[in-house]
DRENFI-615777 format. One record per residue: x, y, z of N, C-alpha, C in turn; residue number from 1. Coordinates in Angstrom, 1 decimal, padded with zeros to 4 digits. Example, Ala and Ser with C-alpha at 12.3 -4.5 7.8 and 13.67 -1.06 7.14 Angstrom:
% DRENFI-615777
> n_x	n_y	n_z	ca_x	ca_y	ca_z	c_x	c_y	c_z	i
> 013.2	-005.7	007.8	012.3	-004.5	007.8	013.2	-003.3	007.8	1
> 012.8	-002.2	007.1	013.7	-001.1	007.1	012.9	000.0	007.9	2
END
This chain:
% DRENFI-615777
> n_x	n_y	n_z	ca_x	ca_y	ca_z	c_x	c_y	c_z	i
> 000.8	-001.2	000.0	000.0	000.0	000.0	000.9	001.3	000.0	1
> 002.0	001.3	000.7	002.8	002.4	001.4	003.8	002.7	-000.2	2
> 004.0	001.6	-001.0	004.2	001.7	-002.5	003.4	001.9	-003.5	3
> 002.4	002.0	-003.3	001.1	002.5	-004.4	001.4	003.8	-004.4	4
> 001.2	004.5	-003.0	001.0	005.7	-002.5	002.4	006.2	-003.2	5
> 003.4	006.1	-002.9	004.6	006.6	-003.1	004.8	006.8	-004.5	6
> 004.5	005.9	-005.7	003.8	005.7	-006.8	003.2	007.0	-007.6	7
> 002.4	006.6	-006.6	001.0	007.7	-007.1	002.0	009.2	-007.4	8
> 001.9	009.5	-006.0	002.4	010.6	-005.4	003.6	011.4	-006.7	9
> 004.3	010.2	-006.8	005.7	010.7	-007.9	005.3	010.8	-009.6	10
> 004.2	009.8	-009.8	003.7	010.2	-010.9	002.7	011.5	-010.9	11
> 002.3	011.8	-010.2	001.5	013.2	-010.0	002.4	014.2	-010.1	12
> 003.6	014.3	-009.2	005.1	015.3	-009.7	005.2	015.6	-010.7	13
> 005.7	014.2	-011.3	005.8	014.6	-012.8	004.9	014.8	-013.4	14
> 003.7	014.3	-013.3	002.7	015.0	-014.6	002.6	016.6	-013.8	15
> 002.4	016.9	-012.9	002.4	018.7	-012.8	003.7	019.2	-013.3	16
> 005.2	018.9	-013.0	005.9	019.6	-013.7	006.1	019.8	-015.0	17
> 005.6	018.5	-015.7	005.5	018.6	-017.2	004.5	019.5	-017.7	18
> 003.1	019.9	-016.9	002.0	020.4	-017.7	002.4	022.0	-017.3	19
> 003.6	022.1	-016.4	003.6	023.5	-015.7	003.9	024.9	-017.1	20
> 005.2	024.4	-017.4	005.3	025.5	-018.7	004.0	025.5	-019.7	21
> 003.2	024.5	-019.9	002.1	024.3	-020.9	001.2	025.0	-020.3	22
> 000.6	024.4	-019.0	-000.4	025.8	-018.0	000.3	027.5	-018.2	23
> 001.7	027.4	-018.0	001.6	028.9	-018.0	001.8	029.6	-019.0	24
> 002.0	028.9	-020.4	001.5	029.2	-022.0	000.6	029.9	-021.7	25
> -000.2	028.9	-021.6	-001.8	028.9	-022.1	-002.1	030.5	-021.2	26
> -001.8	030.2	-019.9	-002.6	031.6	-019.2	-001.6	032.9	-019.6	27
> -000.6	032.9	-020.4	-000.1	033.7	-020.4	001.1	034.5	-019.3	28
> 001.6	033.6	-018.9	002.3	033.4	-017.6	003.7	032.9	-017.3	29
> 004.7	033.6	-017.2	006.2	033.2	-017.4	006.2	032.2	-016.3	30
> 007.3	031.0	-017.1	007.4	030.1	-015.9	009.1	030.1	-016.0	31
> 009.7	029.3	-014.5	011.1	029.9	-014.0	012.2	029.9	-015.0	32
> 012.5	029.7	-015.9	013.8	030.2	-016.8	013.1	030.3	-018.0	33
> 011.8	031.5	-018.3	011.6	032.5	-019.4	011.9	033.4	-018.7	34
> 012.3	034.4	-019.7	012.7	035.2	-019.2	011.5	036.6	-019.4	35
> 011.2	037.7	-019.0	010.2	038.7	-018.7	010.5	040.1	-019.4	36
> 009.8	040.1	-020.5	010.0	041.8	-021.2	008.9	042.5	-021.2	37
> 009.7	043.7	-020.6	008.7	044.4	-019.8	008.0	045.8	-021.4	38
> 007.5	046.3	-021.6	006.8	047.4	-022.5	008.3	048.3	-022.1	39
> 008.5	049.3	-023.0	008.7	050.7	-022.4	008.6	051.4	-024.0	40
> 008.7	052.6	-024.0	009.0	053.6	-025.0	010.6	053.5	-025.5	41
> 010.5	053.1	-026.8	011.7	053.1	-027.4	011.8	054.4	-028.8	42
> 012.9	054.6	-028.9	013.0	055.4	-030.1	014.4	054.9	-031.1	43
> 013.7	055.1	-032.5	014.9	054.6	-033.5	015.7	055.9	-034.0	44
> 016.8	055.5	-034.2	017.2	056.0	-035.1	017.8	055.7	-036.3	45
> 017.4	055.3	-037.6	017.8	055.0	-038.2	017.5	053.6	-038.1	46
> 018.4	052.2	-038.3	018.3	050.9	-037.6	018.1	050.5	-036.0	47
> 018.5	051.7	-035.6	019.3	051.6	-034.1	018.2	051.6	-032.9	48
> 017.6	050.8	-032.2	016.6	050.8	-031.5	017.0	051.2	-030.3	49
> 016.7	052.1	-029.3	017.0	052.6	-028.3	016.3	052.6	-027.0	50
> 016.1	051.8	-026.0	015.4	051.6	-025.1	015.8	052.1	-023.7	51
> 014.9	052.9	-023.0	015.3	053.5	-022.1	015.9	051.7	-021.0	52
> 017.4	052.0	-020.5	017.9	050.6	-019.1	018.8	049.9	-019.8	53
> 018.4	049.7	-021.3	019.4	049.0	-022.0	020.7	049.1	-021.4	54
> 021.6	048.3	-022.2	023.0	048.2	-022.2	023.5	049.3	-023.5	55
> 024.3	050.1	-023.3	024.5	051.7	-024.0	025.7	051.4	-025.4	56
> 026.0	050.3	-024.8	027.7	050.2	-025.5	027.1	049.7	-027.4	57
> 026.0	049.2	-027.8	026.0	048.8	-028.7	025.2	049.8	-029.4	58
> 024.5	050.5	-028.7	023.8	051.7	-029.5	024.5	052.3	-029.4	59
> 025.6	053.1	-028.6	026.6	054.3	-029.1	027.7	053.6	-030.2	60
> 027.5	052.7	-030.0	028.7	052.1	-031.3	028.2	052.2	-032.3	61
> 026.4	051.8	-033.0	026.1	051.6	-034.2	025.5	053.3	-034.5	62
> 025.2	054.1	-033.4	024.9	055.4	-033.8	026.4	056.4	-034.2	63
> 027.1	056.3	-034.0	028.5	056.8	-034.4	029.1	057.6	-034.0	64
> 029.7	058.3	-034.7	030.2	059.9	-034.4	029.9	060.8	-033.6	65
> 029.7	061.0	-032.6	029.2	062.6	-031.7	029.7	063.7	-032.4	66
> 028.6	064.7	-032.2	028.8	066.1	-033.0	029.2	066.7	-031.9	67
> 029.4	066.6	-030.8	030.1	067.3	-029.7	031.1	066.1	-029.2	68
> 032.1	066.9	-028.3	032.7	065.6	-027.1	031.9	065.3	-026.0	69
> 032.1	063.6	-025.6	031.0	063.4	-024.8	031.3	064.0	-023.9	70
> 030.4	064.6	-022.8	030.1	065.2	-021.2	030.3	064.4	-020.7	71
> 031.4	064.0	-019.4	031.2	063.2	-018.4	031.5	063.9	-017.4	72
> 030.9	063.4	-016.1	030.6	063.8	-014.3	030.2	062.6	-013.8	73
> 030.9	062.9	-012.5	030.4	062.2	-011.7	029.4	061.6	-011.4	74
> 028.9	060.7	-010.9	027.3	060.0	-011.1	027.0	059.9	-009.6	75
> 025.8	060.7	-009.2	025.4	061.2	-007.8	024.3	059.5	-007.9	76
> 024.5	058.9	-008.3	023.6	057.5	-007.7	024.3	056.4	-007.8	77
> 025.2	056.7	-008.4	025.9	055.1	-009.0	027.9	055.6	-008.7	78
> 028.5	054.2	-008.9	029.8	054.3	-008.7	030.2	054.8	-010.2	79
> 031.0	055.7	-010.3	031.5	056.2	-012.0	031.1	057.1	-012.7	80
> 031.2	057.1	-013.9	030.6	058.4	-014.3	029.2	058.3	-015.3	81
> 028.3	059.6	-015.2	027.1	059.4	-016.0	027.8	060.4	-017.7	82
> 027.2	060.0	-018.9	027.5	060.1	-020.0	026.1	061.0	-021.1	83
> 026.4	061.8	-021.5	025.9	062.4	-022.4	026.7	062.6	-023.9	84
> 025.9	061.8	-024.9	026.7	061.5	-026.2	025.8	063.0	-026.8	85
> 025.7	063.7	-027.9	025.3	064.5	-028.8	025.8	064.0	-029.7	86
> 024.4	063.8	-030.7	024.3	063.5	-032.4	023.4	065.2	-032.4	87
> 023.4	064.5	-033.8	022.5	066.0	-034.8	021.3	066.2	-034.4	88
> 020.4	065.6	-034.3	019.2	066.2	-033.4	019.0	065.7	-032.2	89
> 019.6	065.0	-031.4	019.1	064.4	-030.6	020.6	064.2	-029.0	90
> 020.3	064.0	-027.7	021.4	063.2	-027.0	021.1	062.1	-026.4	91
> 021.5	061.4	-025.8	021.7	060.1	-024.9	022.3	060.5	-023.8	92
> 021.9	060.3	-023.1	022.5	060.0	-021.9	022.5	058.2	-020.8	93
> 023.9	058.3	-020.1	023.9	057.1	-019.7	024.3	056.9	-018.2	94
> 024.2	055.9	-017.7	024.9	056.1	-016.3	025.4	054.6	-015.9	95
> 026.5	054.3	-015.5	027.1	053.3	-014.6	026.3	052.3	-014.0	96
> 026.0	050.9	-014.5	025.5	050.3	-013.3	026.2	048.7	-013.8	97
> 026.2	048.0	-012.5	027.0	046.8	-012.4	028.4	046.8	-013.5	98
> 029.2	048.0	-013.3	030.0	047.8	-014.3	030.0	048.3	-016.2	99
> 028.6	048.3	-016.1	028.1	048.3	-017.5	027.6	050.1	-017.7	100
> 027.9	050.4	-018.6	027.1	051.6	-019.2	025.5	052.0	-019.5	101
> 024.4	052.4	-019.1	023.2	052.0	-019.3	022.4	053.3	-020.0	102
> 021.9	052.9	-021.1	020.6	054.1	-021.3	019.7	055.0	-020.0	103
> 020.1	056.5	-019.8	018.9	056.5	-018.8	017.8	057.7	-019.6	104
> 018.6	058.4	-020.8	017.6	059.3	-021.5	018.0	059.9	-022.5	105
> 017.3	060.2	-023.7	016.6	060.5	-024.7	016.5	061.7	-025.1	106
> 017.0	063.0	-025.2	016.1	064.2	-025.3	016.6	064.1	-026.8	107
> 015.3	064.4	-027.4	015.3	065.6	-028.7	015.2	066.7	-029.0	108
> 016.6	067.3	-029.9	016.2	068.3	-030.2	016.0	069.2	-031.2	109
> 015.8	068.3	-032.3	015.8	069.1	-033.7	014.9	068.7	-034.9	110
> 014.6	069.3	-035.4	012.7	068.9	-035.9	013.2	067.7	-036.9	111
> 014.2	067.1	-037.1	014.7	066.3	-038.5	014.1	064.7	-038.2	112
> 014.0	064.3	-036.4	013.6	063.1	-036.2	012.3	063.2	-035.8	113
> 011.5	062.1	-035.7	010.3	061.4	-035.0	010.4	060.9	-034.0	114
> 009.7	060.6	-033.2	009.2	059.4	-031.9	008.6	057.9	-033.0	115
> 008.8	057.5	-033.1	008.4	056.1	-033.6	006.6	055.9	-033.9	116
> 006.5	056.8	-033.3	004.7	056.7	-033.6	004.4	058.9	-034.3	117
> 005.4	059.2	-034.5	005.6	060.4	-035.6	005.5	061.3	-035.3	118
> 005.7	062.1	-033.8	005.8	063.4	-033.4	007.1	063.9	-033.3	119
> 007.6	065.1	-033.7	008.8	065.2	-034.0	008.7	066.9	-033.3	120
> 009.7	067.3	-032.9	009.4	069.0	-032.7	008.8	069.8	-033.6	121
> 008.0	070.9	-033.2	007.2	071.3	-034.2	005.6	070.6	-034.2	122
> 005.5	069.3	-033.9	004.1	069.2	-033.8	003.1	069.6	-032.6	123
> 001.8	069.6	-033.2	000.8	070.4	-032.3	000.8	069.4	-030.8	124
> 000.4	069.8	-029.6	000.3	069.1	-028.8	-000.9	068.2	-028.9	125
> -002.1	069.1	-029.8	-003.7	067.8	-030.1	-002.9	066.6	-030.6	126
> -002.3	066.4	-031.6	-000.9	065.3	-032.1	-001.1	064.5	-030.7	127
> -000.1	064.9	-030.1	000.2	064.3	-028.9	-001.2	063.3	-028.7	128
> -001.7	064.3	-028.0	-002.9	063.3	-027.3	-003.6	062.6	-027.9	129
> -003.7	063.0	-029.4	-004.5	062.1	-030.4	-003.4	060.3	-030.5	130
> -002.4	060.9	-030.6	-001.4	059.6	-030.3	-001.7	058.6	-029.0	131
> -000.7	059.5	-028.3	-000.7	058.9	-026.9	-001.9	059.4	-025.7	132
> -002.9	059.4	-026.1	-003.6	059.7	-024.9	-003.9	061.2	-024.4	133
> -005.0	061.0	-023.6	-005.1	062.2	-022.5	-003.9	062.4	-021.4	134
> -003.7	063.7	-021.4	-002.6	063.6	-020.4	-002.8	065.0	-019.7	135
> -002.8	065.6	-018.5	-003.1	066.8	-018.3	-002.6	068.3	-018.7	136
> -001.5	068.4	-019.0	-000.7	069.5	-020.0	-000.3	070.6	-019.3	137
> -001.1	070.0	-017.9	-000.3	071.1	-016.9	000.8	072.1	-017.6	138
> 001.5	073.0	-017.5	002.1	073.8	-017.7	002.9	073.5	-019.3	139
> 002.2	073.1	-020.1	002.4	073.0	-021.5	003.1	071.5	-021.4	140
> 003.3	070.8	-020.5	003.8	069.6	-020.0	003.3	067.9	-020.5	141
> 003.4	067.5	-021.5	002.6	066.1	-021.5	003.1	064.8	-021.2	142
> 003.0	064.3	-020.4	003.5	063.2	-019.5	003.1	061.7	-019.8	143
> 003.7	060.7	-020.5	003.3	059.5	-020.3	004.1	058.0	-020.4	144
> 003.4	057.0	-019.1	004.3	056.0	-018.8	003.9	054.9	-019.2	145
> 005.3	054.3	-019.6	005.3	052.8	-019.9	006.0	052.0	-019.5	146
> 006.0	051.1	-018.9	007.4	050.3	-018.0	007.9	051.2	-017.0	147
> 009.7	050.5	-017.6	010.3	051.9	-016.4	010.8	053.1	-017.7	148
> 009.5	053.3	-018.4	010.2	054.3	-019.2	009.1	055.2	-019.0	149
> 009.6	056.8	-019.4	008.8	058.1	-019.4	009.2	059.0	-020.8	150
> 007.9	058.9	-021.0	008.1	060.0	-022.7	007.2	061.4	-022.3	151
> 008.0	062.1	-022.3	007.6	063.9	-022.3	007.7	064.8	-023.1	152
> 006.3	065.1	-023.8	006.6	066.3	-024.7	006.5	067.9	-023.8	153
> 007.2	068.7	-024.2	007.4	069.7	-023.6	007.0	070.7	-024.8	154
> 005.6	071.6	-024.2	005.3	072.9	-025.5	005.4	073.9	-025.3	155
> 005.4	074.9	-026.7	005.7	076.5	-026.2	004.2	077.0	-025.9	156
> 004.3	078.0	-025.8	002.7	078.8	-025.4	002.1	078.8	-026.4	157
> 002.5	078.4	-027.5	001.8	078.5	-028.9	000.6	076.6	-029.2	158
> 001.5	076.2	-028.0	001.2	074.6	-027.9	002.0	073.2	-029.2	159
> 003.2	074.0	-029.7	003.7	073.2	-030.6	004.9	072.4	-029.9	160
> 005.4	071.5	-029.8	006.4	070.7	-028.9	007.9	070.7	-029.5	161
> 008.3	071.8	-028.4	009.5	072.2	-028.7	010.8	071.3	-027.6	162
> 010.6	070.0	-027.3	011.2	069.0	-026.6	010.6	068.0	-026.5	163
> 011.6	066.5	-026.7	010.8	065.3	-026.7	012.0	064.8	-025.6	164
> 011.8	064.0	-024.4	012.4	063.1	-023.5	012.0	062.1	-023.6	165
> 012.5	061.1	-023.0	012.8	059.5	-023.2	013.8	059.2	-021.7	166
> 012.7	059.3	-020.7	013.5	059.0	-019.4	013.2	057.6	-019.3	167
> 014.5	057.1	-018.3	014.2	055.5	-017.4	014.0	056.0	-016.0	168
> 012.9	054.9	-016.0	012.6	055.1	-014.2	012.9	053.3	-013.9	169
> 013.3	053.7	-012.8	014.0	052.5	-011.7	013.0	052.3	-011.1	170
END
């Protein structure tokens, strides 16, 4: 009897571990070694996908040349330094973590690029919202989150978006 049971018992293990990754298919549900991607706001340039957290070293390599020298200082959160690259409309900024260089933001500044869904400086803020949503505009301000990322269009009094950001939140 004390072998049936023991039996039982082990074949029930295995049929739940085998059906486990198939259960968490189905519901949509990472099971322990998938790995988890989270949404955020990314911006292209060109081929070059840029995601706010990423690892920095392979997008400043395929974006190229800086039109300025990079900015470096000290990094008031992390051990090293934080990095600001300048291309032609746009910069990057990066900061130290585990050793590694990391995307932490995005500003745009020159009407030549887009946001990946086609606001570029110079467009109206209605744009905006008609894109991405309602958002309150507090002080010409339009604010909105995805993951650990934050996209900000910033307008003049005329309401045309004269700044685009691409922050990482932790």
């Amino acid at each position: 009897m004390k072998k049936a049971k023991l039996l039982t018992a082990s074949l029930l293990t295995a049929l739940t571990m085998t059906m486990a990754p198939v259960t968490a298919l189905a519901f949509g549900l990472p099971f322990a070694n998938q790995a988890q991607t989270e949404e955020s706001y990314t911006f292209k340039s060109g081929l070059t996908e840029i995601k706010m957290g990423d690892e920095a070293a392979a997008v400043i390599a395929a974006l190229g040349q800086t039109t300025k020298a990079v900015f470096e200082t000290d990094s008031c959160a992390y051990q090293g330094k934080d990095k600001v690259y300048t291309y032609k409309d746009f910069e990057v900024s990066t900061f130290p973590k585990d050793g590694k260089e990391c995307i932490s933001a995005l500003v745009i500044t020159g009407a030549n690029v887009t946001t990946p869904e086609g606001i570029s400086i110079g467009s109206k803020a209605s744009d905006v919202t008609k894109i991405y949503g309602a958002s309150d505009g507090k002080y010409g301000i339009y604010r909105y989150d995805k993951g650990h990322s934050e996209l900000t269009f910033y307008t003049d009094a005329a309401g045309s978006v004269e700044e685009i950001e691409y922050i990482y939140k932790q």
